[in-house]
N, C-alpha and C positions, 0 to 999 in steps of 0.2 A: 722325734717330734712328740712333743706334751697331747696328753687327750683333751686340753683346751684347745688348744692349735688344731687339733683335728675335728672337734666338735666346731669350729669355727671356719674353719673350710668346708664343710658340708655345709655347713648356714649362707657361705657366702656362694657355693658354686652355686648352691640352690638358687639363689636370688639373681643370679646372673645368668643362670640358663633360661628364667623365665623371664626374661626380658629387662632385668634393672639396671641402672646403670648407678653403678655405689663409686662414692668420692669417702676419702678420709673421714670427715667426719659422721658421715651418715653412715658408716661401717662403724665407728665408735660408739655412735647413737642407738642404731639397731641392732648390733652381734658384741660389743662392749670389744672391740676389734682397735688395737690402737696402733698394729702394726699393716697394714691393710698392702703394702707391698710387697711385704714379708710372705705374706698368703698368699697373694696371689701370684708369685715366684713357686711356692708350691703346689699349687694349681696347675701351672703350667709344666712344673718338672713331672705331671703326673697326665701329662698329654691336653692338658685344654688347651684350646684354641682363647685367650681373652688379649682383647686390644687394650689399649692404653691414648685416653684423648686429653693433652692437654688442657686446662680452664682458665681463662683469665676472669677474675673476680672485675666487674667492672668498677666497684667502688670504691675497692681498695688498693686492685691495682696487682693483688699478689694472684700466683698461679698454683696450680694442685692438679692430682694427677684425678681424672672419671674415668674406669674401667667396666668396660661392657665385652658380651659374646656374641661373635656375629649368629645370625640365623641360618635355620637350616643344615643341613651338612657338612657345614664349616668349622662350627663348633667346636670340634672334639679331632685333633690329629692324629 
């Protein structure tokens, strides 16, 4: 794994253990993150607990993946 990739998983666990819930583009936006599955497949090989909620855009109609971590104890397996 590249020290981008891994400066980039620290920025996104960060954001996700405090409560955020990051979609593709807002990972793009805020960590320049453009593989944001990619990450958080590593995330999880590395024990986190992070869910995955599908979104249906009402406007347009297309869907994306919003990944958040439960609270509490659950977090981390």
């Amino acid at each position: 794994m590249s020290a981008t990739h891994e400066s980039q998983n620290k920025k996104i666990l960060n954001a996700l253990y405090y409560g955020a819930t990051l979609t593709p583009l807002l990972a793009l936006h805020c960590y320049g993150c453009m593989r944001l599955g990619a990450r958080v497949w590593d995330l999880r090989r590395q024990g986190y607990r992070i869910e995955r909620h599908m979104v249906t855009d009402h406007k347009t109609g297309k869907r994306y993946a919003a990944y958040s971590m439960p609270r509490g104890n659950d977090a981390e397996v």
